[in-house]
C-alpha positions in Angstrom: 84.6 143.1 114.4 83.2 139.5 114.4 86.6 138.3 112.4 88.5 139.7 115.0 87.3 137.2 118.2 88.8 134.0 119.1 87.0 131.6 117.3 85.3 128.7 119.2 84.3 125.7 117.5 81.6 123.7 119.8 81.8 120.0 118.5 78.7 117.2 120.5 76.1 115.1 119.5 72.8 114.7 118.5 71.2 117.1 121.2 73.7 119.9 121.0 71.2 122.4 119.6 70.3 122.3 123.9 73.4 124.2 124.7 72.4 127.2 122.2 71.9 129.2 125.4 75.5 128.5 126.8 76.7 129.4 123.5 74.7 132.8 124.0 76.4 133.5 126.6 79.7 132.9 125.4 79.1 135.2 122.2 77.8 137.5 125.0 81.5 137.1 126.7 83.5 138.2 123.5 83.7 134.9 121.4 82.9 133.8 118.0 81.3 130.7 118.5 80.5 128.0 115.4 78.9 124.7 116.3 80.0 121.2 114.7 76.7 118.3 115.7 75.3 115.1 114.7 72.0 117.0 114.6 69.8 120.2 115.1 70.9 121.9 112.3 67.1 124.0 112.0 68.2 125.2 115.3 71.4 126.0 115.5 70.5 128.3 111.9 67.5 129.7 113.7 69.7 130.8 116.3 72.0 132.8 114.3 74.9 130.1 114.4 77.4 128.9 111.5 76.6 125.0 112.4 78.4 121.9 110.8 76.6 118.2 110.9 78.6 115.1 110.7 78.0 111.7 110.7 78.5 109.8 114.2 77.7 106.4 115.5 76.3 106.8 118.8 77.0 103.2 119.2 80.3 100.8 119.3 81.1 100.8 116.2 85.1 100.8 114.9 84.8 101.5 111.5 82.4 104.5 111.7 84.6 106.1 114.3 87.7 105.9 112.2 85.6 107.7 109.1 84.5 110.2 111.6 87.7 110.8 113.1 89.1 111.2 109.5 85.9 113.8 108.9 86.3 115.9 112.2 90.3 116.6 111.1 89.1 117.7 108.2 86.1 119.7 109.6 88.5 121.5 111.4 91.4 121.7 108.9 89.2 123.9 106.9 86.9 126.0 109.6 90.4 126.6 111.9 89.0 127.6 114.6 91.4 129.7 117.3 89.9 127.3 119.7 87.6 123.8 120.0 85.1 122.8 122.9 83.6 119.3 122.8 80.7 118.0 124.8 79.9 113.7 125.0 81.9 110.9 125.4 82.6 109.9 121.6 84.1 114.0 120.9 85.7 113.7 123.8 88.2 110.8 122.5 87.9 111.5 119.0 88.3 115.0 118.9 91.4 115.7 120.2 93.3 113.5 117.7 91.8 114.9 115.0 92.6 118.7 116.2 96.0 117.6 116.7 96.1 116.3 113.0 94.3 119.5 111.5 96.7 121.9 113.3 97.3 121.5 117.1 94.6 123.3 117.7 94.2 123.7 120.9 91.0 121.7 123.2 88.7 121.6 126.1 86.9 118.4 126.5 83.7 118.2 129.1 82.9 115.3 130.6 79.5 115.1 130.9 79.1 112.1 132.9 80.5 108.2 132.2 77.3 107.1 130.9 76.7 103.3 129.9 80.3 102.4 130.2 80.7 102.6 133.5 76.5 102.2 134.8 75.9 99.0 133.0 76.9 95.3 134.4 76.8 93.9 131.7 79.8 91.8 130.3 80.1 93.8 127.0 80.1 97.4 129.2 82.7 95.9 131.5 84.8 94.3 129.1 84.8 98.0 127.0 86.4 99.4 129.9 89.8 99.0 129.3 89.9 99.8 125.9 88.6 102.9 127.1 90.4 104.1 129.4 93.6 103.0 127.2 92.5 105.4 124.1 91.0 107.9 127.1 94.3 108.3 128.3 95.9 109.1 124.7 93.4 111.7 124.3 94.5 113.4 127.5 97.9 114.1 126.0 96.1 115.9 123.3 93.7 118.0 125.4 94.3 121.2 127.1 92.0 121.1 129.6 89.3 119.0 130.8 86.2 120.3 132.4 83.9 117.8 134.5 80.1 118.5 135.2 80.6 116.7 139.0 83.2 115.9 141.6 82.5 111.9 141.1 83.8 111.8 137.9 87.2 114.0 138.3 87.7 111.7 141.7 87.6 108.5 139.3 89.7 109.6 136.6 92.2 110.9 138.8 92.2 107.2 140.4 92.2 106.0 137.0 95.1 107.9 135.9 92.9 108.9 133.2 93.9 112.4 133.3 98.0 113.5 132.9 99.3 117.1 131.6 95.6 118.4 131.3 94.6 121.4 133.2 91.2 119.9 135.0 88.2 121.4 137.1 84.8 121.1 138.0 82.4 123.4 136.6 79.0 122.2 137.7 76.3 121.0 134.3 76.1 123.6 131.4 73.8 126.0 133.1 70.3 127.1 133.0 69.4 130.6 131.8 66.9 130.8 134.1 65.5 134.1 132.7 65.0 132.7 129.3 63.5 129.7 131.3 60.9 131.8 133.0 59.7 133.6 129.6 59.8 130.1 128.0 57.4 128.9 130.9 55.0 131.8 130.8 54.8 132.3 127.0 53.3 128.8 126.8 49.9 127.0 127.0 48.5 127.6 130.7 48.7 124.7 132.9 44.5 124.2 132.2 45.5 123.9 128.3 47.9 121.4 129.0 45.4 119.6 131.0 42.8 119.5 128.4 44.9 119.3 125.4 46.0 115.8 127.2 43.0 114.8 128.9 44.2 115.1 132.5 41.6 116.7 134.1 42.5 117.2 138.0 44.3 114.0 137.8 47.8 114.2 140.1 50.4 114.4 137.4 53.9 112.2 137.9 56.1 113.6 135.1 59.7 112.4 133.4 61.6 114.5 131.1 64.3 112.0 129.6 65.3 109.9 126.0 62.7 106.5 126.5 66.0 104.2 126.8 66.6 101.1 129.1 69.5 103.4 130.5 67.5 106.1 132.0 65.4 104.0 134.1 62.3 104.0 132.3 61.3 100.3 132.6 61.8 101.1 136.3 59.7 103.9 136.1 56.7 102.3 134.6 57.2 99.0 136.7 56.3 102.0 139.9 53.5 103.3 137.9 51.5 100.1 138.0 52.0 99.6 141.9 51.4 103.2 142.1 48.1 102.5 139.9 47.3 99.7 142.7 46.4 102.4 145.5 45.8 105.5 143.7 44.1 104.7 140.4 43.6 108.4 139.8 47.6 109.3 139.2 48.5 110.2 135.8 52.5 109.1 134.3 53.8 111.5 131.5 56.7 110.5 129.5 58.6 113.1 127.8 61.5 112.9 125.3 62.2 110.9 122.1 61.6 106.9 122.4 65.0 105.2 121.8 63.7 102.6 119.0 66.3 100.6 118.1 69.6 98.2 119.8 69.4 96.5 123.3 68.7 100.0 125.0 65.7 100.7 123.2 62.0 100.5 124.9 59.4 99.2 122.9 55.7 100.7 122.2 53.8 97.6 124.1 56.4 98.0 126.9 54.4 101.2 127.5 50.5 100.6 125.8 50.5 97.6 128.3 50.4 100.3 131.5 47.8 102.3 129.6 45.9 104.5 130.5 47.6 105.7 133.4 51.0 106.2 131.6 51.4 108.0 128.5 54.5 109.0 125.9 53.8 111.9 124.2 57.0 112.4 123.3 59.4 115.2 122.1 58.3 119.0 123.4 59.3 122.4 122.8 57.6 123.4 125.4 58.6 121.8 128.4 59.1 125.1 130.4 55.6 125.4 130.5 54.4 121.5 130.5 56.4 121.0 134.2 53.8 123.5 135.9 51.1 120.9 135.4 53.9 117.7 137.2 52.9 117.3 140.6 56.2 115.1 140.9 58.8 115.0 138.6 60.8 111.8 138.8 64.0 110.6 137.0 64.6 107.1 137.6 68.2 107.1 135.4 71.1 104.7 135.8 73.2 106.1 134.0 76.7 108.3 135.8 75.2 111.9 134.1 77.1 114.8 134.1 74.4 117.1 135.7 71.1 116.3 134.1 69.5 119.1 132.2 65.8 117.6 132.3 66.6 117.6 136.5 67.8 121.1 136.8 64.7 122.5 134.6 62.7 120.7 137.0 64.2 122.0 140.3 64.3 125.5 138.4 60.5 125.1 137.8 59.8 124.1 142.2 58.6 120.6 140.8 58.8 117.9 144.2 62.0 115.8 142.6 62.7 112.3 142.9 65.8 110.7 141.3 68.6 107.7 142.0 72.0 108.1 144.1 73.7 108.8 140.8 77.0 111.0 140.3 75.2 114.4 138.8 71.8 113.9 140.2 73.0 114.0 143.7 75.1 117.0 142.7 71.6 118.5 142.5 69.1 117.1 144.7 70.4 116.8 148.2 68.2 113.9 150.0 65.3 115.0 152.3 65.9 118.7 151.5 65.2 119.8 148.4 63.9 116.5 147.0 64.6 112.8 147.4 67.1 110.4 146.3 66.3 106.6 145.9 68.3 103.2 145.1 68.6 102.7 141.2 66.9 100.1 139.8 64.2 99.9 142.8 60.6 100.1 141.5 59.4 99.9 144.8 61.3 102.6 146.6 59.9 104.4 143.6 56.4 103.6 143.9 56.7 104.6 147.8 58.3 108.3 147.4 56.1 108.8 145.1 53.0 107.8 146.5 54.8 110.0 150.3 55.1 113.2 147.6 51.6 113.4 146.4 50.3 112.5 149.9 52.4 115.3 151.7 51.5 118.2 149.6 53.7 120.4 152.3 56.2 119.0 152.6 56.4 118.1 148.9 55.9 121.9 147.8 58.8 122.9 150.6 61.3 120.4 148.4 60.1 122.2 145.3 61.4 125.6 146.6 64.8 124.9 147.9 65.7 123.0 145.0 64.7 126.1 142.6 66.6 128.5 144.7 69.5 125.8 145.3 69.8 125.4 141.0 68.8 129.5 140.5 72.2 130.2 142.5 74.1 127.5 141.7 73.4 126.5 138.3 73.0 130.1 136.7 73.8 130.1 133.0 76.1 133.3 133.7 78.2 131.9 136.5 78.4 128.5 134.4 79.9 130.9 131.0 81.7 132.9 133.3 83.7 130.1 134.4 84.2 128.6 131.0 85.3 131.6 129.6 88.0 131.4 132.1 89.3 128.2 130.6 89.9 129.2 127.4 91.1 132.5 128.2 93.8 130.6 130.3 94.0 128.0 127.5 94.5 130.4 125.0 97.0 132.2 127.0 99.1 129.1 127.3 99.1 128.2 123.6 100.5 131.7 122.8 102.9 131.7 125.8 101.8 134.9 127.5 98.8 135.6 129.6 97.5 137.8 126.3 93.6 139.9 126.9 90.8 138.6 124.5 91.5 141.4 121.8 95.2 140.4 120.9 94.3 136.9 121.1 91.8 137.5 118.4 94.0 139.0 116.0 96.0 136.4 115.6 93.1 134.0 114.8 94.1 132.0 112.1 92.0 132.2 109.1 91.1 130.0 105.9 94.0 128.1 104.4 93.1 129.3 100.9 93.8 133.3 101.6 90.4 133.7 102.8 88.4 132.5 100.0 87.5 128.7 101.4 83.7 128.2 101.9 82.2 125.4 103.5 78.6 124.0 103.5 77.3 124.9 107.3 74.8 123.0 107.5 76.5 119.6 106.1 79.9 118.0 106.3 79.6 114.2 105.5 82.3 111.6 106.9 82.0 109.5 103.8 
């Protein structure tokens, strides 16, 4: 009866493969789901998922966006999907004109935080956002409803003007399974094999789960590790997540080898479930506007101590002096200093840790999260065909292939050449 359910097509970036869960659950609520990425291809076809990679330029970059706006109509054209969900701030503006060229099909865009754009002072980031909210609010005409991660973001495009005839809401991050996050955790290396495997002994661990960029706050972060290396020699910094290698974001390998060997990369895991027991303190320095940060609800799900800036997302999160603590951006030493007060207050350190796992266990539950967003495109769907219709006679008028059927795509490859 798969042919017979409303067909999402899940369009994002180069770390989609992370929302395989979400897409679980949606399956698990009566949808086809299909997933169009820049990347994770091995993972989406591990998973059991039709998946489609296309070329995107994470970056500024005019004529690359017009090829990939050309490939994503025609992505879409041929899959025809009843129904598209995009994640990032690229699909969010380009997908919507290319569904409207491919068919009208109808769309939900998430806005997962305002990233650079709106975090950086510099004059090129500033001088962008015009242009953005210009072509931001043409896509809103195209878009059926917009879903944000926090109420920050919603409150500044509503100021904007950003958003129009869209149906909007808050729906809080992308959920955590916390289930599958608990197996994950326990079928891994015990926290001794970590320690050995990395040579940690019983040193206190400070951990970061993030992408090594200027953005995220890591030149902050080790900037605190050397004063935190001034009074307590013994700490140990882990780094976590793919080094950004290339453009004016990207941190360098002697930016990091100078702070060794108190700080080390070790760079992208699969399993981080289990490597946050051995953090003592996790700490997210970004400075970016995130959605809700996946890296900081894993850690709150996991009762790690968390510190991290007074940022839209990771407020939504971490509520200050409660369930962890919340620092100025760009402030090494405030850094240094909660750490340094986290791993000298055990107590009250491990009483942070708990509230903010039960805090993201109730409130950022995979199934409330998919319940919510199935509730969008049921009403979505409902709208496009004019009548508040269930699931099972919305799925039989799915439309299928152009050709009669007999159109086959590549799912693993769809080049915007």
């Amino acid at each position: 009866m798969c042919g017979l359910k409303p067909h999402l097509l899940c369009i994002g970036g180069d770390d989609h493969f992370l929302r395989i869960p979400f897409f679980q659950a949606l399956r698990d609520r009566g949808m086809r789901v299909s997933a169009a990425g820049t990347g994770g291809a091995e993972a989406f076809a591990e998973a059991g998922y039709d998946f489609y990679l296309f070329n995107m330029n994470r970056f500024i970059a005019p004529r690359a966006d017009w090829a990939s706006l050309r490939s994503l109509s025609r992505l879409i054209g041929e899959i025809r999907p009843t129904l598209i969900q995009c994640f990032d701030t690229k699909p969010d503006i380009l997908v919507p004109f290319a569904a409207y060229w491919a068919g009208k099909v109808p769309v939900v865009s998430t806005i997962n935080g305002l990233g650079w754009l709106y975090s950086s002072r510099s004059p090129l980031a500033v001088g962008l956002r015009p242009v953005f909210e210009l072509v931001q609010s043409r896509a809103d005409r195209l878009t059926a409803a917009i879903v944000f991660q926090n109420c920050a973001d919603q409150a500044f495009f509503a100021y904007r003007r950003l958003i129009g005839k869209a149906d909007h809401r808050v729906i809080p991050g992308s959920g955590i399974d916390v289930d599958r996050f608990d197996r994950l955790a326990g079928r891994g290396p015990s926290p001794a094999e970590l320690r050995h495997e990395l040579s940690l002994g019983d040193a206190p661990v400070v951990m970061t789960v993030t992408r090594l960029t200027r953005e995220k706050g890591v030149p902050t972060l080790l900037e605190a590790a050397a004063l935190v290396h001034r009074q307590a020699p013994e700490v140990r910094f882990l780094l976590v997540g793919p080094r950004e290698r290339e453009g004016a974001l990207a941190i360098r390998q002697d930016e990091i080898d100078r702070h060794a060997p108190y700080v080390r990369a070790i760079g992208e895991r699969s399993d981080v479930p289990a490597l946050l027991q051995i953090a003592d303190v996790f700490a997210l320095a970004t400075e970016l506007r995130e959605g809700v940060p996946r890296s900081l609800m894993e850690a709150c799900a996991a009762g790690r101590p968390v510190i991290t800036t007074d940022m839209p997302g990771c407020t939504d999160v971490v509520r200050d002096r409660w369930s962890g603590l919340v620092i100025p951006v760009r402030s090494p030493r405030t850094l240094a200093e909660a750490i340094l007060q986290l791993l000298r207050d055990r107590d009250t350190a491990l009483q942070y840790g708990a509230r903010a796992s039960a805090h993201v266990r109730k409130e950022f539950n995979l199934d409330i999260t998919a319940d919510r967003y199935a509730a969008v495109y049921q009403e979505v769907l409902a709208r496009t065909r004019g009548r508040p219709e269930s699931w099972e006679r919305l799925a039989h008028q799915t439309p299928g292939p152009r050709s009669g059927g007999n159109t086959r795509l590549d799912p693993t490859s769809f080049s915007s050449g």
